[in-house]
C-alpha positions as CSV (number, residue, x, y, z in Angstrom):
1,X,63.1,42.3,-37.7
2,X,60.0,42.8,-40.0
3,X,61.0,40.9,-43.0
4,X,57.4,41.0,-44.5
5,X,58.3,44.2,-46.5
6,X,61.1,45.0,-49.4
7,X,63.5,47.2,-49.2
8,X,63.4,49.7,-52.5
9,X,65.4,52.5,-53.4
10,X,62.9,55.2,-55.4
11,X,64.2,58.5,-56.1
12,X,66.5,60.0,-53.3
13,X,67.1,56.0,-51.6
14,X,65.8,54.1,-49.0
15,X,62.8,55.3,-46.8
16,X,61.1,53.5,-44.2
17,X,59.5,53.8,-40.5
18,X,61.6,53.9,-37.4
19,X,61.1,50.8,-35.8
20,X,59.2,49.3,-38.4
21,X,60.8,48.7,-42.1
22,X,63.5,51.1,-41.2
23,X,65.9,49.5,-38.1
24,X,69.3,48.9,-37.3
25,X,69.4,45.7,-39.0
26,X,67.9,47.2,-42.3
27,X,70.7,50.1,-42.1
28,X,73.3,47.0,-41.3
29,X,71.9,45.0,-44.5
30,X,71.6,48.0,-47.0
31,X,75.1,49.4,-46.4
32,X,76.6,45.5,-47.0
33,X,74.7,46.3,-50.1
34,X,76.1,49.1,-51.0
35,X,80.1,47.5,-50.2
36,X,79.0,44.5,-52.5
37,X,77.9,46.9,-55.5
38,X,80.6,49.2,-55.3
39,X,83.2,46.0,-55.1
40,X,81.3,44.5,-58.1
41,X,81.7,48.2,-59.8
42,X,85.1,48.5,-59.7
43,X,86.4,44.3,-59.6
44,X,88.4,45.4,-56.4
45,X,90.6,47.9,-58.3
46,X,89.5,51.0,-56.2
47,X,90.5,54.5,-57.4
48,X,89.9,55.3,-54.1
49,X,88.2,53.8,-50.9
50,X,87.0,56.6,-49.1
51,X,83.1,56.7,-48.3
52,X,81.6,59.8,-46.5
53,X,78.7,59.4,-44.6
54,X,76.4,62.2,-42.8
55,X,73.3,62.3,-41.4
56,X,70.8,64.7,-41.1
57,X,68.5,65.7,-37.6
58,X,65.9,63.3,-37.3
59,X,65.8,60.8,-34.3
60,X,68.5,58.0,-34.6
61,X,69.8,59.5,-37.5
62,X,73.3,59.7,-36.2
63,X,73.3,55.9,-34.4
64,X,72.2,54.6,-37.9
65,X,75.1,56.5,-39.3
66,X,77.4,55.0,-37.1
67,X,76.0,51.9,-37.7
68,X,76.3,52.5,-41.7
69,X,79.6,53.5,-40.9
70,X,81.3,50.3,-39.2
71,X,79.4,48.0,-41.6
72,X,81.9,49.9,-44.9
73,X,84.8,49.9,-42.3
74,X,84.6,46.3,-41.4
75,X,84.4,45.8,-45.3
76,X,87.6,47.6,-45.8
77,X,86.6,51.0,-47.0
78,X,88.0,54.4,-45.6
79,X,85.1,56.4,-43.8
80,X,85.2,60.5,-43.2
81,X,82.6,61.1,-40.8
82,X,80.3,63.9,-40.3
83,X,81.2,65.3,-36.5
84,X,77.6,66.7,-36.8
85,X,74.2,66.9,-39.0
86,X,75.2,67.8,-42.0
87,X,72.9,68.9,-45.2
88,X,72.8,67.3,-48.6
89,X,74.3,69.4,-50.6
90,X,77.4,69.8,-48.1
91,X,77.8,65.7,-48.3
92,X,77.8,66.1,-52.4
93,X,80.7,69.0,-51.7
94,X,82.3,66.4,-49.8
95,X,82.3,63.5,-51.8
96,X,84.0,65.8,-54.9
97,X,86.3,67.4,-52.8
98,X,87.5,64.0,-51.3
99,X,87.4,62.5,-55.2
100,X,85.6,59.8,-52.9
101,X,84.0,56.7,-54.0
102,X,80.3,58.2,-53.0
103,X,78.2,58.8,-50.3
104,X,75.8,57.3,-47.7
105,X,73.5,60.3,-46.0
106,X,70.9,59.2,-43.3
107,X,67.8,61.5,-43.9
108,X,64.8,61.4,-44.8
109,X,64.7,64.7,-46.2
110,X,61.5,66.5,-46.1
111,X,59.1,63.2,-44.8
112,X,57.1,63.2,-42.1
113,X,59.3,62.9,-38.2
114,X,58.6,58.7,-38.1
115,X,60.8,58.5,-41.5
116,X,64.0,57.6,-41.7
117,X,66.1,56.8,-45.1
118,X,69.5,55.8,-46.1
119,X,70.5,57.8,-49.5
120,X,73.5,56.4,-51.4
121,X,75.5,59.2,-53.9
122,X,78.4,57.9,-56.1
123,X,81.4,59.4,-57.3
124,X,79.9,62.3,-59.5
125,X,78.1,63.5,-56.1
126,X,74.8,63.6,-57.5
127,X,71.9,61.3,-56.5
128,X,72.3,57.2,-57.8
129,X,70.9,56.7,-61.3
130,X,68.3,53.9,-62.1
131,X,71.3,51.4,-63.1
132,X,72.8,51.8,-59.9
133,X,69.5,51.7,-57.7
134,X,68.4,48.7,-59.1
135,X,71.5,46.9,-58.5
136,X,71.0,48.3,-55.2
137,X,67.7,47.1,-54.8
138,X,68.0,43.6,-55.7
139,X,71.1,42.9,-53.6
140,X,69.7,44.8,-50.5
141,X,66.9,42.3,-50.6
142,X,68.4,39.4,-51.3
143,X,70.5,40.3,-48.0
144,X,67.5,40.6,-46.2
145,X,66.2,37.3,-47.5
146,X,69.4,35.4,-46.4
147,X,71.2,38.3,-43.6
148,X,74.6,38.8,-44.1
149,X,77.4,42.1,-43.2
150,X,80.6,42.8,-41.7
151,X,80.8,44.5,-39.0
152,X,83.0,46.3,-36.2
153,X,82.3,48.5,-33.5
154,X,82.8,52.6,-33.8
155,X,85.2,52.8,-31.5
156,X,87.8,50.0,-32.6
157,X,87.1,51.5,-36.8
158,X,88.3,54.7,-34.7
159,X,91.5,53.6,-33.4
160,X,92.0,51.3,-36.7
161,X,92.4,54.4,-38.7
162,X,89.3,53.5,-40.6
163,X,87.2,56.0,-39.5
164,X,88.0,59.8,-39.1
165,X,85.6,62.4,-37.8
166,X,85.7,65.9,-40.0
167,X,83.8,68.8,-40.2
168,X,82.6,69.1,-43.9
169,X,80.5,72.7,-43.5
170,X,83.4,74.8,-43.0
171,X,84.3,73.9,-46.5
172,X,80.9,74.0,-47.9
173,X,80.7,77.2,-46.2
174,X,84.0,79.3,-47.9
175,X,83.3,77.4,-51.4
176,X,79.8,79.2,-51.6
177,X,81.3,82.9,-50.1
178,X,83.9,82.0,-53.3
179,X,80.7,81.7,-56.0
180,X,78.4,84.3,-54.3
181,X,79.1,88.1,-55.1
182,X,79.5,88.8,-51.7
183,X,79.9,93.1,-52.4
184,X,76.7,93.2,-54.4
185,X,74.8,91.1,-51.6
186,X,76.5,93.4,-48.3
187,X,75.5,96.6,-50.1
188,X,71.9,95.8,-50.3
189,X,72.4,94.4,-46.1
190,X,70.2,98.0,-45.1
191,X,67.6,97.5,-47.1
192,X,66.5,93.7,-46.6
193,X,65.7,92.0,-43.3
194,X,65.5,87.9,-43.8
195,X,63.5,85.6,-42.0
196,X,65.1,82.6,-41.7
197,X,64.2,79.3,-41.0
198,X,66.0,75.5,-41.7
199,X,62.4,74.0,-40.2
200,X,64.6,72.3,-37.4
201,X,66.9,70.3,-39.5
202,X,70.7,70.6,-40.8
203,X,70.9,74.1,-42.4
204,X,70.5,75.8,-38.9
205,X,72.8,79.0,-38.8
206,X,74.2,78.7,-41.9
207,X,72.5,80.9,-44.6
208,X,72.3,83.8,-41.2
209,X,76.1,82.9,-40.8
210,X,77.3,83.9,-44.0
211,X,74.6,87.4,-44.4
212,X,75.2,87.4,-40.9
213,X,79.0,88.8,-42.1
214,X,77.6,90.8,-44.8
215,X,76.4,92.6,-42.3
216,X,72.7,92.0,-42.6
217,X,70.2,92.0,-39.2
218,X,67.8,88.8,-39.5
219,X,65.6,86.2,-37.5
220,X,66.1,82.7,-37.6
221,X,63.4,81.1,-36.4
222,X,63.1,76.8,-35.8
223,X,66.3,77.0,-35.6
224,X,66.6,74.0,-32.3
225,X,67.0,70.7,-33.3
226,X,63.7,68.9,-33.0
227,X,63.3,65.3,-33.9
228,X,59.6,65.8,-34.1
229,X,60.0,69.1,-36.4
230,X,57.3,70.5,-34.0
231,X,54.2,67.9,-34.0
232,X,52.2,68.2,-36.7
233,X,54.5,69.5,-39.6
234,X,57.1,67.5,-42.0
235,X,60.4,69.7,-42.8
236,X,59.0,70.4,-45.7
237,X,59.3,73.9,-47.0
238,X,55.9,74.1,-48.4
239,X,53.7,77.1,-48.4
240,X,51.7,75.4,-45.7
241,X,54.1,74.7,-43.7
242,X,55.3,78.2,-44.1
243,X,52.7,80.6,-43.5
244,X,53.8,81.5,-39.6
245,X,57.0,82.5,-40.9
246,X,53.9,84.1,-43.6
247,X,52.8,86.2,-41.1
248,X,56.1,87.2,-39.0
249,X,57.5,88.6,-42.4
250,X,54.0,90.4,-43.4
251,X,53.7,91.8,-39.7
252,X,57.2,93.0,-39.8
253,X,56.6,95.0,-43.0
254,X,53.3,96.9,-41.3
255,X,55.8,98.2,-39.0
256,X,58.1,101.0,-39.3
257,X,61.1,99.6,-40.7
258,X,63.5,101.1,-43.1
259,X,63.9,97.4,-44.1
260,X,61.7,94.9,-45.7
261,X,61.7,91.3,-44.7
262,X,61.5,88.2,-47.2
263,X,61.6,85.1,-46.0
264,X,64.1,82.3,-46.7
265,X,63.6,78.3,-45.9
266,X,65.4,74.9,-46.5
267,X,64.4,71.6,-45.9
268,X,65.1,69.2,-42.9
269,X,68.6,67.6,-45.2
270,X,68.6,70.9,-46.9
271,X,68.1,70.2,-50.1
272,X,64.7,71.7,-50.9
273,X,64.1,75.7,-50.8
274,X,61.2,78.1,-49.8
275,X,60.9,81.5,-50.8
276,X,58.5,83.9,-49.2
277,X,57.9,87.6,-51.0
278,X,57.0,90.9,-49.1
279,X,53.7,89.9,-48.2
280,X,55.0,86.8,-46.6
281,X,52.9,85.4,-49.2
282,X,54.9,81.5,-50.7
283,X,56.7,82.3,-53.8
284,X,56.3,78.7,-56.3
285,X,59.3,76.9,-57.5
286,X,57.8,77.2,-60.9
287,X,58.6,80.8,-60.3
288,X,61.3,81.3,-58.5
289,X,63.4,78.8,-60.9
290,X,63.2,81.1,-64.1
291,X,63.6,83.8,-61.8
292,X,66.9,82.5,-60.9
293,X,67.7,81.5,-64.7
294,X,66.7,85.1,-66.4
295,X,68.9,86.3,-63.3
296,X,72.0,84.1,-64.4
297,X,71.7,85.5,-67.7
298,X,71.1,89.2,-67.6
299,X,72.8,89.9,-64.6
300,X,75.7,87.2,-63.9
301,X,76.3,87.0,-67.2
302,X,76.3,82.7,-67.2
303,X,74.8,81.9,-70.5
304,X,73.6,78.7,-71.5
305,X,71.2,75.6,-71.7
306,X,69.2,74.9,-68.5
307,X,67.7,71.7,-67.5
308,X,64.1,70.8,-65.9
309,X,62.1,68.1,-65.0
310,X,58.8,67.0,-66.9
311,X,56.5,68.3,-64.4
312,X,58.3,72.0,-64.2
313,X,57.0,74.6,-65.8
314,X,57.5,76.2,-69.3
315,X,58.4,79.4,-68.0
316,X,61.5,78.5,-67.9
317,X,61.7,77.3,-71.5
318,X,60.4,80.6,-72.5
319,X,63.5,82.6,-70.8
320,X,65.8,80.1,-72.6
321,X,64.1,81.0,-75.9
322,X,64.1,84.4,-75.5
323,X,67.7,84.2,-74.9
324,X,68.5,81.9,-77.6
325,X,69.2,78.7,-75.7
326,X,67.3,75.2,-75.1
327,X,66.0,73.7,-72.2
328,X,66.6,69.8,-71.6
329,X,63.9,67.7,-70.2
330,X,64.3,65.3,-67.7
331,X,61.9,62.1,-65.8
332,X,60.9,63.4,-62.3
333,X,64.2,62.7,-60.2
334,X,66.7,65.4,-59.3
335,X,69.4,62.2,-60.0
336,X,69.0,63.3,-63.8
337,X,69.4,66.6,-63.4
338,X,72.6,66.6,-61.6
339,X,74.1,64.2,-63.6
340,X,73.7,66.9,-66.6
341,X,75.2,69.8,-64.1
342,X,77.9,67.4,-63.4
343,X,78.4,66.9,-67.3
344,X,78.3,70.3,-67.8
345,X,75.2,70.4,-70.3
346,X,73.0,73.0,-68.5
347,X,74.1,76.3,-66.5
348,X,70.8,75.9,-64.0
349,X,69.1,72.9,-63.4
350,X,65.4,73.0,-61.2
351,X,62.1,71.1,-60.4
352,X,59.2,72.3,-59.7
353,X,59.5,70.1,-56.6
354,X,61.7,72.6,-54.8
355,X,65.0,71.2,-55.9
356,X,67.8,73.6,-58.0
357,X,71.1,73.5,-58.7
358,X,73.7,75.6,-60.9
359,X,77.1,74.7,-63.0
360,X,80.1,75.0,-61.0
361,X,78.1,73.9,-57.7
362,X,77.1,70.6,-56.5
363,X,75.4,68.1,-58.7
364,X,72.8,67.6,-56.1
365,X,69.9,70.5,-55.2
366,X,70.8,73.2,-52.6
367,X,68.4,74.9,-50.7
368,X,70.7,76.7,-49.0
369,X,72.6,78.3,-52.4
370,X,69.4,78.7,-53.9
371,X,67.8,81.1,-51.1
372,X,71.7,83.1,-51.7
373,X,71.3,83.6,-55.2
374,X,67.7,84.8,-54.1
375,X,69.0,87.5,-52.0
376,X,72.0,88.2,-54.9
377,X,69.4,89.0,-57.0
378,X,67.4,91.1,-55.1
379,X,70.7,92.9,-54.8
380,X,71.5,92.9,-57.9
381,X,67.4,94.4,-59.3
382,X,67.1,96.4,-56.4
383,X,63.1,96.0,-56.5
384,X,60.6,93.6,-54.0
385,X,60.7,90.4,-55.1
386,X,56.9,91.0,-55.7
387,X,57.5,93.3,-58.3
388,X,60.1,90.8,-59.8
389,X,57.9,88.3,-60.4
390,X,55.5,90.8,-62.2
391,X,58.2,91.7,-64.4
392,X,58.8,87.9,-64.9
393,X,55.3,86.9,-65.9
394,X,54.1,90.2,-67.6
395,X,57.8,89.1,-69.8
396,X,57.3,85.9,-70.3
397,X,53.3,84.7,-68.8
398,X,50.8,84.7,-68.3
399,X,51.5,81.0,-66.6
400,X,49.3,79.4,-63.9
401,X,50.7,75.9,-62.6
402,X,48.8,73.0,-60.2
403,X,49.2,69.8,-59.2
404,X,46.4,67.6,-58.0
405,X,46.4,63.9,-56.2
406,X,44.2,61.2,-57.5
407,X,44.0,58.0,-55.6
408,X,44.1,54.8,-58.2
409,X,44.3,51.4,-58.6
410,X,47.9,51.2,-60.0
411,X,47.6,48.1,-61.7
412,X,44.2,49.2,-63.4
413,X,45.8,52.6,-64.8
414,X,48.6,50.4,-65.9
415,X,46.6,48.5,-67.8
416,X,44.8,51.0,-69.5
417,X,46.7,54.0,-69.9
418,X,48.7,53.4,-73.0
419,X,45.4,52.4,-75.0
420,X,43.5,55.8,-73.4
421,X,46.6,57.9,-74.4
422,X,47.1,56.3,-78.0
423,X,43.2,57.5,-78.2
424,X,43.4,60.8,-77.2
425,X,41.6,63.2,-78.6
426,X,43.5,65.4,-81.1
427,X,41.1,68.5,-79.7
428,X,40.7,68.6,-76.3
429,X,38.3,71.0,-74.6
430,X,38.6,73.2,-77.1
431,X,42.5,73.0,-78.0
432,X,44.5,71.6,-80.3
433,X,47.0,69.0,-79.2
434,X,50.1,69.4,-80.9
435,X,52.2,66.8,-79.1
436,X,52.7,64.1,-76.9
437,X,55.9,63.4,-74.6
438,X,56.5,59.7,-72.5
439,X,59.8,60.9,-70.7
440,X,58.2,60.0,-67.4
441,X,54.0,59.8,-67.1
442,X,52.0,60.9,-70.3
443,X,52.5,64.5,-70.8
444,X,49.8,66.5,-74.2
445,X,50.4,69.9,-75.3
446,X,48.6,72.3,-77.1
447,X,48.4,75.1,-79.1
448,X,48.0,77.5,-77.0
449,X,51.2,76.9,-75.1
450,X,49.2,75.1,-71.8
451,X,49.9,71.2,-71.2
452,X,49.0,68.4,-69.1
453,X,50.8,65.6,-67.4
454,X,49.7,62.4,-65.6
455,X,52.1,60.1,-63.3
456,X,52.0,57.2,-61.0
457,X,53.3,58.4,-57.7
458,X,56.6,56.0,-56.8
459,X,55.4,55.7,-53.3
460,X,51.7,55.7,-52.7
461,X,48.6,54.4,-54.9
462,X,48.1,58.0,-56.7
463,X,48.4,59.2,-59.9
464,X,49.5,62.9,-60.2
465,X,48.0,65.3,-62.6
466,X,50.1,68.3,-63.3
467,X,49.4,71.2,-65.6
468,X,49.6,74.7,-66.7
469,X,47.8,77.3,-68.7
470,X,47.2,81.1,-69.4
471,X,44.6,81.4,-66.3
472,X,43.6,79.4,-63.2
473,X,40.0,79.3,-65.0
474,X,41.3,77.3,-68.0
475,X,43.8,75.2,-65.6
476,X,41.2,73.9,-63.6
477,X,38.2,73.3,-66.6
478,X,41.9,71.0,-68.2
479,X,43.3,69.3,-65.5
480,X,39.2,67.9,-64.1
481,X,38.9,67.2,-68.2
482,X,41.9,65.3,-67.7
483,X,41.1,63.4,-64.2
484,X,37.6,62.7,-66.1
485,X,39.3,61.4,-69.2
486,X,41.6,59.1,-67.5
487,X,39.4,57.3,-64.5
């Protein structure tokens, strides 16, 4: 084994290369890990001992499950066990349903096909806070510094009792039927013809199963597994990645068809959503999140707070505003967000990464419920979602978001950031600032409602420059003023 590198867990786990930082061994040493943290947690008085574990469709994920899996049985815990790939947000069902100790999912999510990762969720069934990573962190590599797990094979944990093997979508499946409004989305079946596509990871068949009994006509396509996710492409739901699926919907809507065709992605752990309009054209997060929130309002009737990340956009702090509410803000991480859906502090909580989930559901994103409460809505408005999102931004925009990456020396932008920040300008290209936020990264407003936002990336030597303004013209003149300012 590679012992040159060191094992981390960043934002949704462990990540590494198959074969290279991320082997058997590393799976073997990171789940001993886990059994030591969660023994220190509770000093050996368990409210439970049950650990669920999944695993999503890459290659080896299920043997590194399984190896996962007879490390916490050797170290006396109860395992349920996926009996197929499962998606995210069906593992954070699980764990609540079970009133489990937490969660180990092999995936890594939407990452190239070489990646592999081992994600740990406790109790709460939302992604691990910072307290509990860094715990994690330390003790995973002081294990690979001096090795050290229990261990038994599958088969004996099997016949031990140890292990059982469920299905956990079945459940998943009926919970979100319960919380969709199942008569609003059948009548609307004749009208709208989905495209569907889980990008050759776990969510195959399951959105088209349940429209499927609605009585809706659709096309799933990349629907096989594929541990390669078709060379050349992560499982990442990106409007890159999505433009055949672009076409197929745009093509289908030249034709004759008394239906119109949308389309409707997940990830590879589906956790992550893509939304494509009438034109096959990609529909952003930033929009389709207050979308979903001024939906939840005026047509569900679920009032409240809604929660977002520092690098979402303010669109959706406008339709809280409008409605009378607040909007929380969060560091980048959907780990923070869930934790305030699972407290119950926000109705809707989103990223502008893809991620979004709602009160009542699972405290972990679902791109699977999101792209249903899509088509509820478009039940529910009975217009394209093109013209929805007109409505939206003639409402509450004009709004234009970016993101841009900016390779740097980390250490350097360290170094110098805080004094750069402390000195900036109070007028900037022509605005006024009229604040400053450090939640996560080094976020300026101004006065006319645009901002600007500058992180280190947790993975690679970039920094990230988000922002958003009234016009693509004045985004781009801020966020180069911004890049200049700060290299």
């Amino acid at each position: 084994m590679n012992n040159s590198f060191e094992i981390e867990f960043g934002t949704s786990g462990y990540r590494g290369k198959i074969a290279d930082d991320f082997t058997y061994e590393a799976v073997k040493l990171v789940s001993q890990a886990v059994c030591d943290f969660l023994t220190e947690k509770y000093k050996g008085s368990f409210p439970s001992k049950k650990i669920i574990i999944g695993y999503d469709t890459r290659f080896l994920s299920e043997e590194f499950a399984k190896i996962s899996a007879c490390v916490f049985c050797a170290n006396g815990f109860n395992v349920i066990f996926a009996d197929t790939f499962t998606p995210t947000p069906v593992i954070a069902i699980k764990i609540l349903k079970e009133k489990a100790l937490g969660a180990v999912n092999i995936t890594a999510s939407h990452n190239p096909y070489n990646y592999n990762g081992i994600k740990f969720s406790p109790e709460w069934g939302g992604p691990a806070l910072p307290e509990d990573t860094e715990i994690l962190t330390k003790k995973s590599n002081e294990l690979l510094k001096a090795p050290r797990y229990n261990y038994m094979d599958f088969g004996s944990a099997k016949k031990s009792g140890l292990l059982t093997e469920e299905d956990f979508i079945g459940y998943y499946t009926e919970l979100v039927k319960s919380k969709l409004d199942l008569k609003l989305i059948e009548e609307n079946c004749g009208n709208l013809y989905p495209f569907i596509t889980s990008m050759h990871g776990t969510s195959k068949g399951m959105i088209g199963k349940i429209i499927g009994e609605a009585g809706y006509e659709f096309k799933e396509i990349y629907e096989e597994r594929d541990a390669f996710f078709a060379p050349g492409f992560a499982p990442d739901p990106s409007a890159k990645n999505l433009k055949e699926m672009g076409k197929m919907v745009k093509e289908y809507n030249e034709g004759k068809s008394k239906k119109t065709a949308i389309g409707l992605a997940a990830d590879g752990d589906a956790d992550r959503y893509g939304v494509l309009d009438e034109d096959g054209e990609f529909v952003e997060p930033n929009i389709i999140f207050p979308l979903l929130y001024n939906y939840y309002i005026e047509g569900k009737g679920i009032k409240g707070d809604a929660a977002r990340s520092v690098a979402t956009t303010a669109l959706v702090d406008r339709v809280a505003k409008h409605y009378g509410f607040k909007v929380i803000e969060t560091p980048v991480g959907f780990k923070y967000l869930g934790k305030l859906i699972s407290e119950g502090k926000a109705v809707i909580a989103g990223e502008e990464s893809s991620g979004l989930t709602v009160a009542g559901h699972a405290p972990d994103k679902d791109g699977i419920y999101t792209c249903l409460l899509v088509l509820e809505m478009l039940a529910y408005y009975k217009k394209p979602l093109k013209v929805l999102v007109e409505g939206l931004l003639e409402k509450f925009g004009p709004i234009f978001t970016k993101r841009i990456n900016v390779p740097v020396d980390k250490e350097k932008f360290k170094a110098e950031i805080d004094e750069k920040m402390e000195k900036f300008p109070n007028v900037f290209e022509g605005r006024t600032v009229t604040g400053k936020n450090a939640t996560d990264g080094y976020k300026v407003f101004f006065d006319d409602d645009s901002w600007l936002l500058a992180r280190l990336s947790g993975t690679e030597d970039l920094m990230r420059i988000y922002g958003e303004a009234d016009t693509e013209e004045n985004l781009d003149v801020l966020i180069s003023a911004f890049q200049r300012y700060l290299i």
